[in-house]
C-alpha positions as CSV (number, residue, x, y, z in Angstrom):
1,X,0.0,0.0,0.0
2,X,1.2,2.9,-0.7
3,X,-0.1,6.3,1.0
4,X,0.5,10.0,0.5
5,X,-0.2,13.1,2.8
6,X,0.2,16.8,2.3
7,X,1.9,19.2,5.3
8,X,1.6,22.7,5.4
9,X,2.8,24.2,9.0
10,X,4.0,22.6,12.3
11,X,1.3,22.6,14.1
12,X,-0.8,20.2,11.4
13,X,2.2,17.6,11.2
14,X,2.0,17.7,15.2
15,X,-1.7,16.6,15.0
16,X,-0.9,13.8,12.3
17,X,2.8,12.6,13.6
18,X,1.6,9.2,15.2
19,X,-0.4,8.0,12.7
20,X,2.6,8.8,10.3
21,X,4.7,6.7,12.9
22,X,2.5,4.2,12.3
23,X,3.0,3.9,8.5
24,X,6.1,4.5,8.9
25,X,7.2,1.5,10.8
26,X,4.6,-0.9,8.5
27,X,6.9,-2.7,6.0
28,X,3.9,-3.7,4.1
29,X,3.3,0.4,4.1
30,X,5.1,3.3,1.7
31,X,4.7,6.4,3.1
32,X,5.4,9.8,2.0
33,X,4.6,13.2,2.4
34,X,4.5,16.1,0.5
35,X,5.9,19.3,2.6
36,X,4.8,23.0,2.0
37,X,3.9,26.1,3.2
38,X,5.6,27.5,6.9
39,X,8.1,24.1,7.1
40,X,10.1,25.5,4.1
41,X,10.6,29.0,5.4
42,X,13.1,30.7,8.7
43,X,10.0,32.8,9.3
44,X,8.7,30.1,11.2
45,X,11.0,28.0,11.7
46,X,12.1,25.3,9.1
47,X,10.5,22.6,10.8
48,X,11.1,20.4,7.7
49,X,14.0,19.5,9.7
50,X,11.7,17.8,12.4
51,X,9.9,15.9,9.6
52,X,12.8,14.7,8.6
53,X,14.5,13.9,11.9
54,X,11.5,11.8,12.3
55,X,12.5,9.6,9.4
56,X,9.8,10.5,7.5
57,X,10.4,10.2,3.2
58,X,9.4,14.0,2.1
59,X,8.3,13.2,-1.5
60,X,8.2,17.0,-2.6
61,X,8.9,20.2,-1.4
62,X,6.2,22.6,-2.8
63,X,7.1,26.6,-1.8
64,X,3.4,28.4,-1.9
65,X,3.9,31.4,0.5
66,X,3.5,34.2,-1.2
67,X,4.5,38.0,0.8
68,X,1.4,39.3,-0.1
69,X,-0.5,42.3,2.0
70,X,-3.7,40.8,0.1
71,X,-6.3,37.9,1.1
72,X,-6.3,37.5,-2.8
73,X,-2.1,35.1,-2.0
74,X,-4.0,32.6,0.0
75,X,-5.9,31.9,-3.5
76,X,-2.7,31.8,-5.9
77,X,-1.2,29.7,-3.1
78,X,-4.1,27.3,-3.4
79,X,-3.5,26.9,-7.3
80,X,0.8,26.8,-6.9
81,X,0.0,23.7,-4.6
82,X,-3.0,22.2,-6.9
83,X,0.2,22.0,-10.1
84,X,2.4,20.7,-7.9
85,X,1.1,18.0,-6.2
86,X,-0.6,16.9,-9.2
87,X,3.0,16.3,-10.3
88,X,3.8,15.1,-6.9
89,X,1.2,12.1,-7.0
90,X,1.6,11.3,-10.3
91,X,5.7,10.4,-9.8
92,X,4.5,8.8,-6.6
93,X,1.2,6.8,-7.6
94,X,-0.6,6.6,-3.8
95,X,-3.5,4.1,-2.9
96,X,-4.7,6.5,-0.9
97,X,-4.5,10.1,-0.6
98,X,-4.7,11.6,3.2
99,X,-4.9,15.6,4.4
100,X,-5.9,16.8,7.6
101,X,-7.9,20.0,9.0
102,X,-9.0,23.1,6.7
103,X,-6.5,24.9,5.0
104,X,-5.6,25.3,1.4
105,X,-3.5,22.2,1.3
106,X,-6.4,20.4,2.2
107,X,-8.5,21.8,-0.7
108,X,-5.8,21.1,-2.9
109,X,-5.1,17.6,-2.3
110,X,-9.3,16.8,-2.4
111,X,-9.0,18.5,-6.0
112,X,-6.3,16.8,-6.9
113,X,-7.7,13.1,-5.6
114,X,-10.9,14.0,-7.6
115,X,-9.5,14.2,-10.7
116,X,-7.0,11.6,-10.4
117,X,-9.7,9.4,-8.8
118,X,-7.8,8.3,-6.0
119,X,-8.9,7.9,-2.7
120,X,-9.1,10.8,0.1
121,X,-9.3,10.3,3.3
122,X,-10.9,13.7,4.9
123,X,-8.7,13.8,8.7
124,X,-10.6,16.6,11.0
125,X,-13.7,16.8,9.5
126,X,-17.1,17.9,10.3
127,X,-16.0,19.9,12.5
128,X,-17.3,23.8,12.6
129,X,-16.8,27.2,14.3
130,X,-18.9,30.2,14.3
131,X,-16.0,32.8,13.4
132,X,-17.0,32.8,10.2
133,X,-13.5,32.2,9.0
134,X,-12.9,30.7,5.8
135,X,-11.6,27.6,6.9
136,X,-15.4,26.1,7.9
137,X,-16.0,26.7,4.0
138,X,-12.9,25.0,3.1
139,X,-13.2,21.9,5.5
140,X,-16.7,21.4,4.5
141,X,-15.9,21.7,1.0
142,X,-13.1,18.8,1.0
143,X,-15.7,16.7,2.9
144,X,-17.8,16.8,0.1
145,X,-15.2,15.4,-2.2
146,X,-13.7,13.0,0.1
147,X,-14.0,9.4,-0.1
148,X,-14.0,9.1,3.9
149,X,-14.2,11.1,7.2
150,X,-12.1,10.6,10.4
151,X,-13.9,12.5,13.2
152,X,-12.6,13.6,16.7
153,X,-16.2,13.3,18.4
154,X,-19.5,12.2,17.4
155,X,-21.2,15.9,17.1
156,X,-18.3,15.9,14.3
157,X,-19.8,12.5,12.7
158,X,-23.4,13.9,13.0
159,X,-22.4,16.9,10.9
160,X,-21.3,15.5,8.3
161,X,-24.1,13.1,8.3
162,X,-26.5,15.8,8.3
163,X,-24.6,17.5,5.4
164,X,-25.6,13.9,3.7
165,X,-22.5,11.7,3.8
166,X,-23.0,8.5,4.4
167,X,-22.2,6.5,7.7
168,X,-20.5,3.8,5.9
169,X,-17.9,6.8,5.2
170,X,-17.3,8.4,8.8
171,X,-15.1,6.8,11.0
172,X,-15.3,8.8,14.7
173,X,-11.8,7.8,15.9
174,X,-11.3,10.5,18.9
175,X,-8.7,13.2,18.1
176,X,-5.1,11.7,16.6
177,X,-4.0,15.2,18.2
178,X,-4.1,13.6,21.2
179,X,-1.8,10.6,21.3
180,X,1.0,13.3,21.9
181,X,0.1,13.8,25.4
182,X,0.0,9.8,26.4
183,X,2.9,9.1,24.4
184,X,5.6,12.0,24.7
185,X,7.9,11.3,27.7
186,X,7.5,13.1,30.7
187,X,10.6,16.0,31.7
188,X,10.2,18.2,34.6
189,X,9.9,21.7,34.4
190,X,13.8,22.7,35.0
191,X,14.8,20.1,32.3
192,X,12.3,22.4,30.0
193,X,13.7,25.3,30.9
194,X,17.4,24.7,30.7
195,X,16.4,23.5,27.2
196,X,15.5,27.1,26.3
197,X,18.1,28.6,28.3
198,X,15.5,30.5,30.6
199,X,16.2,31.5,34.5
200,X,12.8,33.0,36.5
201,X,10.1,31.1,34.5
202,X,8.9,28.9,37.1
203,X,5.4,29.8,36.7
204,X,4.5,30.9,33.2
205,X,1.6,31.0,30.8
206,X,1.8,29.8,27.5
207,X,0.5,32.4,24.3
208,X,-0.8,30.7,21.0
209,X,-2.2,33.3,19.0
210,X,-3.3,33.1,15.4
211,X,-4.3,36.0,12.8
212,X,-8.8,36.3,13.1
213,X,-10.5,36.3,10.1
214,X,-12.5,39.3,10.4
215,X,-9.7,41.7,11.6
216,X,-7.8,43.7,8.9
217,X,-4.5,46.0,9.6
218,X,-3.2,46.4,13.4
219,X,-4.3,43.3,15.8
220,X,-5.6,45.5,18.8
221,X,-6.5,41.6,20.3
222,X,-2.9,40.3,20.5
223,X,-2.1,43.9,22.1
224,X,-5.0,43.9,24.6
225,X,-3.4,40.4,25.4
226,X,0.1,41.1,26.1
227,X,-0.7,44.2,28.0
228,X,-2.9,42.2,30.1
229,X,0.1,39.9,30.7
230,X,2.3,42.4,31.1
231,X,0.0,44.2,34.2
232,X,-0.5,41.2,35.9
233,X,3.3,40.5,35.5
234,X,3.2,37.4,34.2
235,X,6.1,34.9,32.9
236,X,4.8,34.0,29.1
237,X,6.0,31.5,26.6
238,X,4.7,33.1,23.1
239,X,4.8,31.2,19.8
240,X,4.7,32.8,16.8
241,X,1.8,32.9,14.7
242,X,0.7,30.3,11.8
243,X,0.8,31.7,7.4
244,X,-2.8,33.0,7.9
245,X,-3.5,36.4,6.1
246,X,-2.4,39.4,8.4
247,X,0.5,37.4,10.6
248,X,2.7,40.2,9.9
249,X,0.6,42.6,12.3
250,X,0.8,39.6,15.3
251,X,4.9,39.4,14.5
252,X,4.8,43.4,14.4
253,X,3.0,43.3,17.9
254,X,5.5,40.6,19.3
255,X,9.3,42.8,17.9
256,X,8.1,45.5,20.1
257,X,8.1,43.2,23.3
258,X,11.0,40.8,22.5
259,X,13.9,42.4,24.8
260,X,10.7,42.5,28.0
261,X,12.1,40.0,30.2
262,X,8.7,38.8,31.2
263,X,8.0,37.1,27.2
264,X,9.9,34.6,25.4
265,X,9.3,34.0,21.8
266,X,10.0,31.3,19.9
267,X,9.2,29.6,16.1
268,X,9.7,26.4,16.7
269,X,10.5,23.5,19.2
270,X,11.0,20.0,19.3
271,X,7.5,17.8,20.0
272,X,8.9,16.7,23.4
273,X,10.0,20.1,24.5
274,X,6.6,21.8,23.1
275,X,4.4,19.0,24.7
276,X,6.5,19.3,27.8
277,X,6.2,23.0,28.0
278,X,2.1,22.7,27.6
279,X,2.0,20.0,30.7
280,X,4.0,22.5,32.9
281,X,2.0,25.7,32.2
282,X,0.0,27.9,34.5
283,X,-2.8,28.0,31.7
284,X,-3.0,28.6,27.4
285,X,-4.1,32.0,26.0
286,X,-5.0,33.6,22.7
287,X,-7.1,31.5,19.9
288,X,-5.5,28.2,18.7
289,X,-7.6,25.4,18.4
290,X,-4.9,23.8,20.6
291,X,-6.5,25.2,23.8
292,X,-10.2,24.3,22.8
293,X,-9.2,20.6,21.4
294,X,-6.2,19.3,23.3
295,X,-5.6,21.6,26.4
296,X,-8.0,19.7,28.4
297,X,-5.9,16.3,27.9
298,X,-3.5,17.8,30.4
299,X,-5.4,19.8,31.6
300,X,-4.7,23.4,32.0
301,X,-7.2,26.3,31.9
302,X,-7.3,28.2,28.5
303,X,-8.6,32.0,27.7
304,X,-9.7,32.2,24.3
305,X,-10.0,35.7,23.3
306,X,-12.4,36.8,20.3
307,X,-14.0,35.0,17.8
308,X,-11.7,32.5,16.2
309,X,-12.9,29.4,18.4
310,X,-16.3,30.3,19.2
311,X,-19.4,27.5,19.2
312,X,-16.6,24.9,18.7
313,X,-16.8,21.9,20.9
314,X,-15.2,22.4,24.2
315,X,-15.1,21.4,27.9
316,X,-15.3,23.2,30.5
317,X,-11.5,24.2,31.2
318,X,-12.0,26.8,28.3
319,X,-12.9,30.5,29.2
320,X,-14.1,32.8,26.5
321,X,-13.9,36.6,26.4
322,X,-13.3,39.2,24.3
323,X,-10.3,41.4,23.8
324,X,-11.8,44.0,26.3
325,X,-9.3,44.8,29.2
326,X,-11.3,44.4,31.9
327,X,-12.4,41.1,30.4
328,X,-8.9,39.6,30.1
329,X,-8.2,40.5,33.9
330,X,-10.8,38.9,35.2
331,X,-10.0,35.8,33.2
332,X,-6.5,35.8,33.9
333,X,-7.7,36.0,37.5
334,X,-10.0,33.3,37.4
335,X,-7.6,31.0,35.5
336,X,-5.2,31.4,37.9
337,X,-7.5,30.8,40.9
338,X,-6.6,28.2,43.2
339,X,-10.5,27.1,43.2
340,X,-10.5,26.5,39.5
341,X,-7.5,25.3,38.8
342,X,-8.6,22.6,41.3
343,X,-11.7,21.9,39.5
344,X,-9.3,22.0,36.0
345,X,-7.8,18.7,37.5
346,X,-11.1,16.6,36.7
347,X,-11.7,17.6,33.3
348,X,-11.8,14.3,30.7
349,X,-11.1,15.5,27.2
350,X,-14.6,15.0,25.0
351,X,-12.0,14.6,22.1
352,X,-10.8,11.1,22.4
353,X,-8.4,9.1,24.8
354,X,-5.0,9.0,22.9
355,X,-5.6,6.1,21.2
356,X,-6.9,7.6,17.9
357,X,-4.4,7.3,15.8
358,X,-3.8,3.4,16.2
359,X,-7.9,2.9,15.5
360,X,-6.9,5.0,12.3
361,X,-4.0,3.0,11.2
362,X,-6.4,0.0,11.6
363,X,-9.0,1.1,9.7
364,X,-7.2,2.3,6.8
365,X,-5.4,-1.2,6.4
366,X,-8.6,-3.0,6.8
367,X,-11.0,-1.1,4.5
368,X,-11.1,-0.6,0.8
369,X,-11.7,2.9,0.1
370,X,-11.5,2.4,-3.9
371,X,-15.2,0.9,-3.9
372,X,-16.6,4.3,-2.6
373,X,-14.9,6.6,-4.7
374,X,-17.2,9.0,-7.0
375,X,-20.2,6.8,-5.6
376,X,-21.5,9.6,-3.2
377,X,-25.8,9.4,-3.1
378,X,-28.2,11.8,-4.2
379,X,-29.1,14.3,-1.3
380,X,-33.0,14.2,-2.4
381,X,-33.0,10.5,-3.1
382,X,-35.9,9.1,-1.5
383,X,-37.5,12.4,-0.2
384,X,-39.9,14.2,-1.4
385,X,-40.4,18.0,-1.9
């Protein structure tokens, strides 16, 4: 069997590195990947070099970041990747064509396994926030190509049902995400700090911030967070932002902090490190999907500030405000409550057990996905009007 995936940034690879161990060490298995997008630039870190020290075959290197000041990039980059993983998969000739989440390497690879009528298997789908971001559009659109579903919780299965896909063709597996956090060796917190050379961040919170889709020019969010950091004089780990359209404004934000002695910045870590830094933290803010999906594995309280993560599933570790001073405070406050973070210790994750991505290496050597392609059902067969 031979199987193909598509990477665009270091945070999707994280979410998909276990089931890629698990091809990886089947001999009856070729695996590659195609690599793209924030892995093949310094901006944010090269992480290529992970997916390689991971012993992973990259199959193509496809550069589609364009330094663009208009939404109109994300588009061309969509139709640079579309040309060159058609090349990609032609020279490599996959059984099965795999892509995870909602971003533009996802729409690219379902176009590309369309026309090439090989089978895609949809990682991350049905899932749905109320930001009105694009990616909702462009998750729900590769569902609707894709040959097959693998959900993180059965409100994601439901969805995708509702939107008429067939149960035969959704598979609720948990959250692959979270195999990280069972699996990843524990290191105590001064090992993690002597690791990034840090002396007085004993107690720290960790920032994952990400550009919102309906804010244009300066980010007066990421500034109404670390102010609200700074006040309360908190110890902050900060990663950078993701590619997203207006990540210049976030990295503009972040220069004019970078010699305070209270934030530390970084691009990139190792999986252990990162994982290890998450376990030890005080709690997450900003708007990754990170804090609504996988902080609760740990768990650690999370403030989500704005809209990016709104309606998504949650539990109840997550606290959502808006970018209001006053607002933050009080949720920093609460966060970092004795009381709650008490109450923090209880919280099961509704996203899976940290098993996923062995029930997804099962099912994808067990099933044969090439009877289903282009056989999708009529949405109005046997109903009437």
């Amino acid at each position: 069997m031979r199987i193909l995936s598509i990477t665009g940034n270091r945070a999707d690879y994280d979410l998909m590195s276990y089931l890629y161990r698990y091809f990886n060490q089947d001999s009856d298995i070729e695996f590659g990947l195609v690599v793209t997008g924030g892995h093949l630039t310094n901006t944010y870190g090269s992480s290529i070099e992970d997916i390689k020290k991971d012993g992973i075959h990259v199959v193509s290197e496809i550069e589609d970041i364009l330094n663009s000041a208009h939404k109109s990039s994300r588009a061309k980059a969509t139709g640079i990747l579309i040309q060159s993983l058609t090349d990609a998969v032609r020279a490599f000739q996959p059984d099965i064509l795999i892509a995870a989440g909602d971003r533009e390497d996802v729409l690219a690879m379902a176009v590309v396994a369309l026309y090439t009528q090989i089978p895609f298997l949809h990682f991350f789908a049905g899932d749905h926030a109320e930001s009105g971001h694009v990616d909702n559009l462009v998750r729900h659109a590769a569902s609707k190509i894709a040959t097959a579903h693998f959900t993180s919780c059965e409100e994601h299965k439901n969805r995708l049902v509702v939107m008429g896909e067939e149960e035969q063709r959704v598979f609720n597996i948990g959250s692959v995400a979270l195999d990280k956090f069972r699996e990843e060796a524990l290191l105590p917190a001064e090992e993690v700090m002597k690791a990034l050379g840090l002396e007085g961040f004993e107690e720290y919170a960790l920032l994952i911030y990400h550009p919102p889709a309906e804010i244009a020019g300066e980010n007066r969010e990421i500034e109404a967070i670390m102010r609200a950091l700074d006040e309360r004089g908190i110890k902050t780990i900060v990663s950078y932002p993701n590619t997203d359209f207006n990540n210049q404004a976030i990295i503009r934000t972040y220069e004019r902090y970078k010699d305070h002695p209270n934030f530390y910045f970084y691009k990139n870590l190792s999986r252990n490190l990162f994982i290890n830094l998450y376990r030890h933290a005080m709690f997450q803010v900003g708007n990754s999907s990170a804090g609504v999906m996988e902080a609760a594995s740990i768990p650690i309280p999370v403030i989500n500030v704005g809209s990016r993560q709104k309606k998504r599933g949650n539990t109840e570790n997550v606290i959502f405000v808006e970018d209001c001073r006053q607002g933050l405070l009080e949720a920093i406050d609460k966060a970092m409550s004795g009381e709650y973070r008490q109450a923090m210790k209880h919280v099961r994750n509704i996203f899976g057990d940290g098993y996923s991505s062995r029930r997804a290496y099962e099912i994808i050597k067990s099933t044969d996905f090439s009877r289903l392609i282009l056989k999708k059902f009529d949405p109005l067969e046997g109903k009437r009007l």
